[in-house]
C-alpha positions in Angstrom: 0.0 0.0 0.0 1.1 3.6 -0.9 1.9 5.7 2.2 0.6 9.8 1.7 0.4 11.7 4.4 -2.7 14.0 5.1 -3.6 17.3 2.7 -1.3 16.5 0.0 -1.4 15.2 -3.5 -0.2 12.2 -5.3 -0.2 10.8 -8.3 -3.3 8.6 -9.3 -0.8 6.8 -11.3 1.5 6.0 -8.1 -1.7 4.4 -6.1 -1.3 0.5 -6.7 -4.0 -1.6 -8.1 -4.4 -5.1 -6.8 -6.7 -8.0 -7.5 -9.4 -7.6 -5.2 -8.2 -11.2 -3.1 -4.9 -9.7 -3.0 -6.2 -6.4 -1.7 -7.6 -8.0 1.0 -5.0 -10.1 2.1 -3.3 -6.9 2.5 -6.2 -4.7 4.3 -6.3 -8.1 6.6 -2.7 -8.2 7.2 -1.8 -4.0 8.0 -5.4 -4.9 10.3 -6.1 -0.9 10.3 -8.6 1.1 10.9 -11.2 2.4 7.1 -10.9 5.8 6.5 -11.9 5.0 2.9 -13.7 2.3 0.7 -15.1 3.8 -2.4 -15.2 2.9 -5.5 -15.3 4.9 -9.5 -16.7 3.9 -12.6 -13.1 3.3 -15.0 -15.2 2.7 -18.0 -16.3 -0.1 -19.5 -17.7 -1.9 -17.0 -15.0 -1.7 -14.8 -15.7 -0.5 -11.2 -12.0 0.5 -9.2 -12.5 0.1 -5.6 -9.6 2.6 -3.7 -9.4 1.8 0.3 -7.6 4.1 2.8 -6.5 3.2 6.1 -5.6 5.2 9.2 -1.9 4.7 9.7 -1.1 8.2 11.9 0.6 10.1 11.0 0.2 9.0 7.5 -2.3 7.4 5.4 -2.0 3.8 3.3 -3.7 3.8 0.1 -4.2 1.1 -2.3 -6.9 -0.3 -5.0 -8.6 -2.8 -6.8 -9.9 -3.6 -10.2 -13.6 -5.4 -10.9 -14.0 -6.2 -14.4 -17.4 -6.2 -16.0 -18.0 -9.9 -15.1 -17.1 -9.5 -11.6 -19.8 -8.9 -9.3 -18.5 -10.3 -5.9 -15.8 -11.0 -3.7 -14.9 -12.2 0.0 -16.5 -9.5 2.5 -13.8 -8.2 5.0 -16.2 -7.3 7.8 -15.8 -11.0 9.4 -12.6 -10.3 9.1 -12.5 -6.3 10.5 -15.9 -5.7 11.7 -15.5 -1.5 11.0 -15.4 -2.6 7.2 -19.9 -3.0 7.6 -20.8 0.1 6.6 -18.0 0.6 3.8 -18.7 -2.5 2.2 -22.9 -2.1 2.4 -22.5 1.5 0.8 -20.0 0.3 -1.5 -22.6 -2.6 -2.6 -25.4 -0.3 -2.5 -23.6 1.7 -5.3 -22.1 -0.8 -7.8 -23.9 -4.0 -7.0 -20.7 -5.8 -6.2 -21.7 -8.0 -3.5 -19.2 -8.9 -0.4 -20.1 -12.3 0.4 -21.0 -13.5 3.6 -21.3 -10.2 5.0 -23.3 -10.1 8.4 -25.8 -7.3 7.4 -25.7 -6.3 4.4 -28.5 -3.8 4.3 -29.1 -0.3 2.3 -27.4 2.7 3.5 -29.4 5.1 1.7 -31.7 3.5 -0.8 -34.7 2.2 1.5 -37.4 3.5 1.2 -39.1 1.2 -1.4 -38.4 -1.6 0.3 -36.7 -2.8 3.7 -36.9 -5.6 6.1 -36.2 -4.9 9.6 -35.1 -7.2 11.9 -37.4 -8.9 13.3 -37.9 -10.9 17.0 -40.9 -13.0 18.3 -42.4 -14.1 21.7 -45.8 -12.9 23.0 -44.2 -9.8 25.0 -41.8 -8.5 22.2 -43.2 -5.5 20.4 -42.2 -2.8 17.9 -42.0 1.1 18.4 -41.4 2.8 15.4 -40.2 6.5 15.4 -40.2 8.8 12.8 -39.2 9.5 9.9 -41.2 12.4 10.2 -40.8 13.8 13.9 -42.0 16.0 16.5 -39.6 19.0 15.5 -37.8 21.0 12.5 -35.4 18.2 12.4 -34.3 16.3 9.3 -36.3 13.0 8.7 -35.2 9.5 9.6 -36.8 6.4 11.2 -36.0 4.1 14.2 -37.5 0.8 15.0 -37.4 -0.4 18.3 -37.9 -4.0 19.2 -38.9 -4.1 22.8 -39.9 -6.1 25.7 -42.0 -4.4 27.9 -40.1 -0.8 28.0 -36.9 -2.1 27.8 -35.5 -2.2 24.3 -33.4 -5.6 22.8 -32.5 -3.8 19.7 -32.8 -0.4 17.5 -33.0 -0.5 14.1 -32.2 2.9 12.2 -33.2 3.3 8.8 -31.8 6.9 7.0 -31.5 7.9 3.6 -34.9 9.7 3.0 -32.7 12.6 1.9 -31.5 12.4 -1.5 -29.0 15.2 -2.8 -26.5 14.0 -4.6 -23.8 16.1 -3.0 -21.0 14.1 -4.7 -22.0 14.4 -8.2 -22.6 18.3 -7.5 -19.5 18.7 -6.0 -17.7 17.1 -9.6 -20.1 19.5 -11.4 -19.7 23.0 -9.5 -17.7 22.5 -7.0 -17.4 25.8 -4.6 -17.0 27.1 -0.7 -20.6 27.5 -0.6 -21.8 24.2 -1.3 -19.1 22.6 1.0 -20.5 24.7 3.8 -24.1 23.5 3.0 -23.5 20.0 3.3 -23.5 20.0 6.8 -25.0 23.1 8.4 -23.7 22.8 11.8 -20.1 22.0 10.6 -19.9 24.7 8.7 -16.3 25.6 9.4 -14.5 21.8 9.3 -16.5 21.3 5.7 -15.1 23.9 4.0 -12.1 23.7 5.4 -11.9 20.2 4.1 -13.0 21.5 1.0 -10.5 24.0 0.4 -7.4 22.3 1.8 -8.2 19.8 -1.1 -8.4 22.9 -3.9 -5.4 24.3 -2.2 -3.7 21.0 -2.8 -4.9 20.5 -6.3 -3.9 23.8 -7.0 -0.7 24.3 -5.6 -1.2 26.8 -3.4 0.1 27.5 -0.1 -2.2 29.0 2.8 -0.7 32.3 4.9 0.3 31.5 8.7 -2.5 34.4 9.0 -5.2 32.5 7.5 -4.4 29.1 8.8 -4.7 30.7 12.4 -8.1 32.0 11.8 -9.4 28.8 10.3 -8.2 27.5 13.0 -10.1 29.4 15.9 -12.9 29.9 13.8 -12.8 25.7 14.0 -12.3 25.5 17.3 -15.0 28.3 17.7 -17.7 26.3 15.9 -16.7 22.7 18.6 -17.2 24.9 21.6 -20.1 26.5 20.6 -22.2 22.9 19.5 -20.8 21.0 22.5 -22.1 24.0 24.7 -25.6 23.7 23.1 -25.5 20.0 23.4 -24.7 20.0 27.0 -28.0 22.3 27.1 -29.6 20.1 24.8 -29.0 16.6 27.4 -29.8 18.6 30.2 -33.4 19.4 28.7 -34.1 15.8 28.0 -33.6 15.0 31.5 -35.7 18.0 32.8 -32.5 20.0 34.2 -34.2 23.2 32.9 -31.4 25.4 34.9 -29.0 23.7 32.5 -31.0 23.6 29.4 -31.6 27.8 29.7 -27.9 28.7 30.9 -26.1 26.8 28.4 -28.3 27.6 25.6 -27.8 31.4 26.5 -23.9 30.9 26.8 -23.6 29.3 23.4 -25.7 32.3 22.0 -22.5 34.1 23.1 -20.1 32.2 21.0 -22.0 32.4 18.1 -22.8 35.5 18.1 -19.2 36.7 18.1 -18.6 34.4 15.2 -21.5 36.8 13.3 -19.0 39.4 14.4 -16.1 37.8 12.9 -17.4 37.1 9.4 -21.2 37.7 9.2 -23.0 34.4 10.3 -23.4 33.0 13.4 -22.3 29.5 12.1 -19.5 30.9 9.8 -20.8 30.7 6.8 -18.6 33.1 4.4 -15.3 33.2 6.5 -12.8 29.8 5.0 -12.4 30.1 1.3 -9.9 28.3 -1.0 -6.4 30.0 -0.6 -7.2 31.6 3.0 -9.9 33.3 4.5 -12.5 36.2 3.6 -12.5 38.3 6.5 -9.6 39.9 9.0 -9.7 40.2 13.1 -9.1 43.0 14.0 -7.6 43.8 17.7 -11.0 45.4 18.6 -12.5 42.5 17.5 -10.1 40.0 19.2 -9.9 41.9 22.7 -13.9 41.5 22.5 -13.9 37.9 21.7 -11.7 37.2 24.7 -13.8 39.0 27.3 -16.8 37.1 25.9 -15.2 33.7 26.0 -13.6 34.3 29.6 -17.2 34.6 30.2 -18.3 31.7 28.5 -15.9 29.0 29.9 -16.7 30.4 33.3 -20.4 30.0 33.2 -20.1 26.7 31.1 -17.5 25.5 34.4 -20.4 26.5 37.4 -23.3 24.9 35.4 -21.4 21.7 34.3 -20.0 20.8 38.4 -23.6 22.2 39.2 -25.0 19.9 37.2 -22.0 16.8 38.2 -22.9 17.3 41.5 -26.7 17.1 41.7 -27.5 13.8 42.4 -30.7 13.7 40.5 -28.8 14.0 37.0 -25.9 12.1 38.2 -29.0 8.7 38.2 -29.7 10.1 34.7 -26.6 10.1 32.9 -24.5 7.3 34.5 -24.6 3.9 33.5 -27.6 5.2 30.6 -26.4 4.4 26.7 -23.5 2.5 27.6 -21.3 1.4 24.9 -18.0 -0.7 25.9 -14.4 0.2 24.1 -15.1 -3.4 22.3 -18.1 -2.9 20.6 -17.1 0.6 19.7 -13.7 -0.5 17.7 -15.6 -3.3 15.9 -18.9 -0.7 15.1 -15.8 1.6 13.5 -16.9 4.4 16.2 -15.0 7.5 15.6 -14.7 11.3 17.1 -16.2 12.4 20.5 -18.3 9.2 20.1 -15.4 6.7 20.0 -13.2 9.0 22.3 -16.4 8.6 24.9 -15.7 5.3 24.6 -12.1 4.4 25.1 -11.1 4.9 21.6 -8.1 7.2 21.5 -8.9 9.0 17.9 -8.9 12.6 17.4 -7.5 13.7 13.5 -6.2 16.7 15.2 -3.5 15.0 17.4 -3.2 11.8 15.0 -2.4 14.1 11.6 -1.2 17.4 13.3 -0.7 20.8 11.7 2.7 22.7 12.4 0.5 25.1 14.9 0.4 21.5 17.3 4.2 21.8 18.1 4.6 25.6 17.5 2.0 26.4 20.2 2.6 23.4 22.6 -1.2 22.4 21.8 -1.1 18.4 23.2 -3.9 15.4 23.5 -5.1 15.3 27.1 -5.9 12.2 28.5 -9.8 11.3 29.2 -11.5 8.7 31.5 -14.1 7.1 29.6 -16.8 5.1 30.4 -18.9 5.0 27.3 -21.9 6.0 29.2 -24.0 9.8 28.4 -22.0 10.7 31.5 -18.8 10.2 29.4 -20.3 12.0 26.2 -21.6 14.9 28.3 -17.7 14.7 30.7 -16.1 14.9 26.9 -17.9 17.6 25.9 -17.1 20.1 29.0 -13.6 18.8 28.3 -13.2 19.7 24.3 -14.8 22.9 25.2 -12.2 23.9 27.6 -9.3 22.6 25.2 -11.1 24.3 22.8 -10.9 28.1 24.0 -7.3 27.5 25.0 -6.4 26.2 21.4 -8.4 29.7 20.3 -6.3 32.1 23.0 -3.4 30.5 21.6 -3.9 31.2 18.1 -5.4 34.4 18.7 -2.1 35.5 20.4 -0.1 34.3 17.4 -2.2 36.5 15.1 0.3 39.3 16.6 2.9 37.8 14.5 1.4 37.7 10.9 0.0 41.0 10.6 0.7 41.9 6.8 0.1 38.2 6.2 -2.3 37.8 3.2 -6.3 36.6 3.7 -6.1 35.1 0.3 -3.3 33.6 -2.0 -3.8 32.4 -5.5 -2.4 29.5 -7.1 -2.5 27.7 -10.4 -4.8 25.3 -12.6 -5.8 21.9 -10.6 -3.4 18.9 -11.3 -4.3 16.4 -13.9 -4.0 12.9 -12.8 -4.1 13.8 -9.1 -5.6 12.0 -5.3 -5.9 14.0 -2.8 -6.9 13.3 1.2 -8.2 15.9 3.7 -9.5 15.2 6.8 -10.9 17.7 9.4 -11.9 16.7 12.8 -14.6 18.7 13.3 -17.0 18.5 16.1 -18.5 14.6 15.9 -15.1 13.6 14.6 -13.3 13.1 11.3 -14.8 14.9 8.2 -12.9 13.0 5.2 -13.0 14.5 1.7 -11.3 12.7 -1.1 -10.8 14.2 -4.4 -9.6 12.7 -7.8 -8.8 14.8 -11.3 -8.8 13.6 -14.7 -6.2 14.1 -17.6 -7.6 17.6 -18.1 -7.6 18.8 -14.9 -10.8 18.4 -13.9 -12.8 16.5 -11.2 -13.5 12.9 -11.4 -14.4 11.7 -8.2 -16.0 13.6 -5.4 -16.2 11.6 -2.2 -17.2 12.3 1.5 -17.6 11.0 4.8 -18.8 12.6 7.7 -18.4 10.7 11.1 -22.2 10.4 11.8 -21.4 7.5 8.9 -19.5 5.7 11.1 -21.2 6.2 14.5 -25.3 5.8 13.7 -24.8 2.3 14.3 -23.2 2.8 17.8 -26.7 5.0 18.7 -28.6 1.7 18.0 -25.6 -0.3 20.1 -26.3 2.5 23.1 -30.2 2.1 23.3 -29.8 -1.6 23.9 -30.9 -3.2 27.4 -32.3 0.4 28.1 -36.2 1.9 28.3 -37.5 3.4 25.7 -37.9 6.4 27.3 -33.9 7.0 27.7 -33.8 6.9 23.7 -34.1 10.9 23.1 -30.9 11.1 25.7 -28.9 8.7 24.3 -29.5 10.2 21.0 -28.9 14.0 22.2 -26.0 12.6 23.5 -24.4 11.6 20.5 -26.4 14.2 18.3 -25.9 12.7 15.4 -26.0 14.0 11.3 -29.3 13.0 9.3 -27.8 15.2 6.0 -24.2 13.9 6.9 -24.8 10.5 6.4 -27.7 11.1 3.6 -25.3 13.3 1.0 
């Protein structure tokens, strides 16, 4: 397998291309976790399958070759159980079947037909949720199979939202449609986005503009994670919580409308920098407003820690062990809940890591909403010193340029960017053509890998702790749709 390390370009031509037995062999033997499995029409008939694997700091890439006639091979998921939902989606697009795969069931295209899962026995029942739902939320539908009110198994069925983000990206690709895939990752999508132009056009970001992606990023963590701790503490009737943190994220937000003219960023990252300068007025205001912040979010969170009525809530409720998180492929603040010791951040650093001493800090996890909600209070608080730094850099790069040009996109070229934004790793994956032009358009947002870990989390609990465990994970309907 080719090693290439994070934001940067190879050669399509340098990739290797395998049998598909062989390809495996070697996915089974390096035993590392999917970043990628995709695959691209070649032409005639032929489907290439490329895989990437997590190898940090660096990134192994290889592919296969499916002639017309060849419309199967050995699944990997027995093999690698993180493989499922690569190898369904994968399936679901080019009909080439992995045999013997555990669950091979839609992704995306269900609606016409799907069979749940069924159990039997005079007690068992089903409760079906959704897919439209009590709230301007995006549509999806979950099938509970329960005994009494405790539930054996959730079954989540997505894809009722068909946009063909891929296909528009190859067409008209631009900052504003990377920023609309996702609207509450506004900041690590078009970041992705343009650290892939950047790459495929040669051009080289100022120290200025990196640093104000950077807060901005951090900016837009803080800010969700404050409204999800609000958010968890509504669903268990802490209203103290629910008003205070929901008024404190206001703050953050609202300083990013200052910053670029959106509360959730839209406008600010373009490719070859940024739109829009901070000033020192602007920066000395930000600071007073997140001293605030992190002080307020500090006395509700031990408020709330130390109550004992939410304590019975969140402990012990949507537990999901370190075990069944590695084999469901669980990744971000889902798997980090967990155990799992993933964060793109630390594992495929930027200079700015050693330059302003920013370092992984260790977490206790339990895998419980307690560990999702502890998590979040902690990336907040790493998140606003990350942003002081960086903000106290600025100094340094005053006649920096916002924006820097570069040159026509490569022909022939692969490029990897991954983000982590708030749930975890946003992946974009980008491929040219002899003329310089897109080819391939791929994207993976972490809900992709972690919906199937809500449905692990619900299991042996009541039905009635299913709207925490999902706020508690808070999850992307449009991220994994596309």
């Amino acid at each position: 397998m080719l090693k290439i390390k994070n934001n940067s370009k190879v050669n399509l031509s340098d990739i290797p291309v395998l049998k598909i037995g062989e390809l495996r062999d070697e996915i089974i033997k390096e035993n590392k976790r999917p970043i990628g499995f995709f695959g691209k029409d070649w032409g005639e008939g032929r489907i290439r399958l490329f895989v990437i694997l997590e190898d940090a700091p660096e990134l192994l890439v290889s592919s296969a070759i499916f002639e017309a006639d060849e419309k199967s091979y050995e699944c990997i998921t027995n093999e690698i159980p993180s493989f499922h939902i690569y190898e369904r989606e994968f399936y679901e697009q080019f009909g080439i079947e992995p045999l013997h795969h555990p669950w091979l069931k839609p992704v995306r295209l269900n609606q016409d037909k799907y069979e749940f899962f069924e159990m039997k026995g005079e007690e068992v029942h089903q409760v079906a949720v959704g897919p439209i739902h009590a709230g301007v939320i995006e549509p999806g539908h979950f099938r509970f199979m329960c005994n009494g009110e405790t539930v054996y198994h959730l079954e989540i069925m997505l894809g009722y939202q068909h946009r063909g983000v891929e296909d528009l990206m190859v067409k008209n690709p631009s900052n504003q449609l990377a920023e609309s895939i996702c609207g509450d990752s506004v900041i690590a999508y078009n970041t992705a986005y343009s650290q892939m132009m950047e790459n495929l056009k040669n051009i080289q970001v100022s120290n200025k503009a990196q640093l104000i992606r950077k807060v901005c990023l951090e900016m837009e963590r803080a800010a969700i994670h404050i409204g999800d701790l609000g958010a968890i503490a509504g669903d268990i009737a802490y209203l103290m919580g629910a008003s205070v943190f929901g008024a404190t994220r206001t703050l953050v937000i609202n300083t990013m409308l200052e910053f670029c003219g959106s509360r959730f960023g839209r406008g600010m990252v373009t490719v070859g920098g940024v739109n829009y300068d901070l000033s020192d007025e602007k920066i000395e205001r930000a600071l007073k407003t997140f001293d605030k912040v992190e002080k307020d979010v500090e006395r509700m969170t031990n408020t709330m820690l130390k109550n004992s009525t939410v304590m019975s809530r969140l402990e012990k409720t949507g537990t999901v062990s370190e075990e069944r998180a590695k084999e469901a492929g669980l990744v971000g603040m889902a798997g980090r809940a967990c155990g799992i010791d993933v964060d793109s951040r630390f594992d495929f650093p930027d200079k700015w890591n050693e330059e302003l001493g920013i370092r992984k800090k260790a977490f206790k996890a339990s895998g419980d909403v307690n560990s999702r909600f502890k998590l979040r209070y902690k990336e907040i608080r790493e998140s606003f010193s990350i942003i002081r730094k960086c903000l106290a850099k600025l100094a340094d790069y005053k006649n920096d340029p916002l924006i820097t040009n570069g040159e026509d996109m490569a022909k022939d070229a692969f490029v990897v960017s991954i983000v982590e934004g708030w749930r975890g790793e946003i992946v974009h994956i980008a491929m040219t053509d002899n003329d310089g032009k897109l080819s391939r358009y791929k994207i993976k947002d972490p809900s992709f890998n972690n919906w199937y870990g809500l449905a692990l989390a619900v299991r042996n609990n009541g039905v009635s702790d299913f709207p925490l465990c999902n706020k508690s994970h808070n999850l992307s309907y449009c991220g994994n749709d596309l």
